[in-house]
C-alpha positions in Angstrom: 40.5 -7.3 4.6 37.9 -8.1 6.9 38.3 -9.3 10.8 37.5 -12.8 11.0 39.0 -14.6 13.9 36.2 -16.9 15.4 34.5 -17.2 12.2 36.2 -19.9 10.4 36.6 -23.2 11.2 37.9 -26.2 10.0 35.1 -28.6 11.6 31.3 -27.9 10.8 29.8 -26.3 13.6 26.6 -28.0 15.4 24.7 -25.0 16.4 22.0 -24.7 19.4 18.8 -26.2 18.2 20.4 -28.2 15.3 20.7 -32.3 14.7 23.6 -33.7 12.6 24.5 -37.1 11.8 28.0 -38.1 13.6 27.7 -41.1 11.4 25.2 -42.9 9.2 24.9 -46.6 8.5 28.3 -47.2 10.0 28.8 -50.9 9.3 32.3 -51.0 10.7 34.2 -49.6 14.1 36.2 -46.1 13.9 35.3 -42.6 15.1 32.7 -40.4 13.1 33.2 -36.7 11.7 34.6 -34.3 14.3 32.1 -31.6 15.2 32.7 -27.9 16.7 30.0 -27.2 19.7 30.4 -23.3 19.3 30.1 -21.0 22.5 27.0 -18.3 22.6 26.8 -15.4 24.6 26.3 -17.5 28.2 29.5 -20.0 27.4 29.7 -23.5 25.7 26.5 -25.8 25.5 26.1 -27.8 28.6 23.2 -30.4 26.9 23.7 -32.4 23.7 21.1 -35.1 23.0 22.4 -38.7 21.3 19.8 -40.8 19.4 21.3 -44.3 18.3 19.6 -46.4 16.2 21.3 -49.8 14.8 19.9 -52.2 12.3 20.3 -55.9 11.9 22.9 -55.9 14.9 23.9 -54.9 17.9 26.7 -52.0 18.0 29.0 -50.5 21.5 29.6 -46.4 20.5 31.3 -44.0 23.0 30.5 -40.6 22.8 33.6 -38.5 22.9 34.3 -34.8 23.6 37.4 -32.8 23.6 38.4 -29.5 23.3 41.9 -29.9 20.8 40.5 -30.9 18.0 43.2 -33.5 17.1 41.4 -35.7 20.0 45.2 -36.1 21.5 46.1 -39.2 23.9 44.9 -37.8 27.2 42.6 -34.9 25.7 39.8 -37.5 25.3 36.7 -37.3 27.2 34.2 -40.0 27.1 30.6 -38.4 27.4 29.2 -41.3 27.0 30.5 -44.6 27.5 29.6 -47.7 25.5 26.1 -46.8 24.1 24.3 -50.4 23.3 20.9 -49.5 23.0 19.0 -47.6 20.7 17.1 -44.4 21.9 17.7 -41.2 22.8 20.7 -40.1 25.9 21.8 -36.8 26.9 24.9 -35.6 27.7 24.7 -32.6 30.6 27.2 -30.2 32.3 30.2 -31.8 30.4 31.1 -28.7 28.2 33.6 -29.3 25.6 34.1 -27.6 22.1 34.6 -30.6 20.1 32.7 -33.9 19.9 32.6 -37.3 17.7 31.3 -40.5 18.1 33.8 -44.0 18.1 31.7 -46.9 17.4 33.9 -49.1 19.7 32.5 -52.8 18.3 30.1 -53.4 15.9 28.8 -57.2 16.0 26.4 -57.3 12.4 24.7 -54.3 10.7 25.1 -50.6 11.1 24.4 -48.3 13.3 23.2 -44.4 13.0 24.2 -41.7 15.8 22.5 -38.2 15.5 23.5 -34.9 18.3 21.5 -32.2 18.7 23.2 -29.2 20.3 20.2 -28.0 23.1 22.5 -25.0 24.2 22.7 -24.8 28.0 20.2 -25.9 31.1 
């Protein structure tokens, strides 16, 4: 049987250079599909790029990174906190393996959140 310990995961990966919906059209509040920021050769990615876009309301999103997977009480990072505009964000130098979005309040509408892993600066 082949060797492969660090090749399967239970979370999709969100590899260097790609952009993956967190959550689309997310008309109500709760936390988005958990993705794995894998490690290359120089360590964990240091920059991930957030682009919010909402329509017909107004919506408050954290951006949240840990590196257990369950997202236990106290293994929580918030990357970004409370995201209420629309447009693009960066998170840099807060390497973590895991990240999701938690829209926090949503007042009408839904909102969109896209990452995109851009590796290390």
């Amino acid at each position: 049987m082949p060797h492969t310990t660090g090749l399967v995961s239970t979370y999709p990966r969100l590899y260097r250079g790609v952009t993956q919906d967190l959550f689309a059209l997310q008309a109500a509040t709760g936390t988005s599909q958990i993705y794995e920021l894998p490690q290359d050769e120089f360590g964990p990615p240091t920059r991930v790029s957030i682009d919010v876009t909402t329509i017909g309301g107004t919506a408050s999103i954290d951006i949240e990174g840990s590196d257990d997977p369950a997202f236990g009480t106290g293994q929580v990072a918030k990357l970004i906190t409370a995201i209420t505009t629309v447009g693009k964000q960066f998170i840099v130098d807060k390497p973590v393996r895991y990240i999701r979005a938690n829209q926090t309040a949503i007042a009408s509408g839904s909102s969109t959140v896209r990452a995109t892993n851009d590796g290390r600066g």
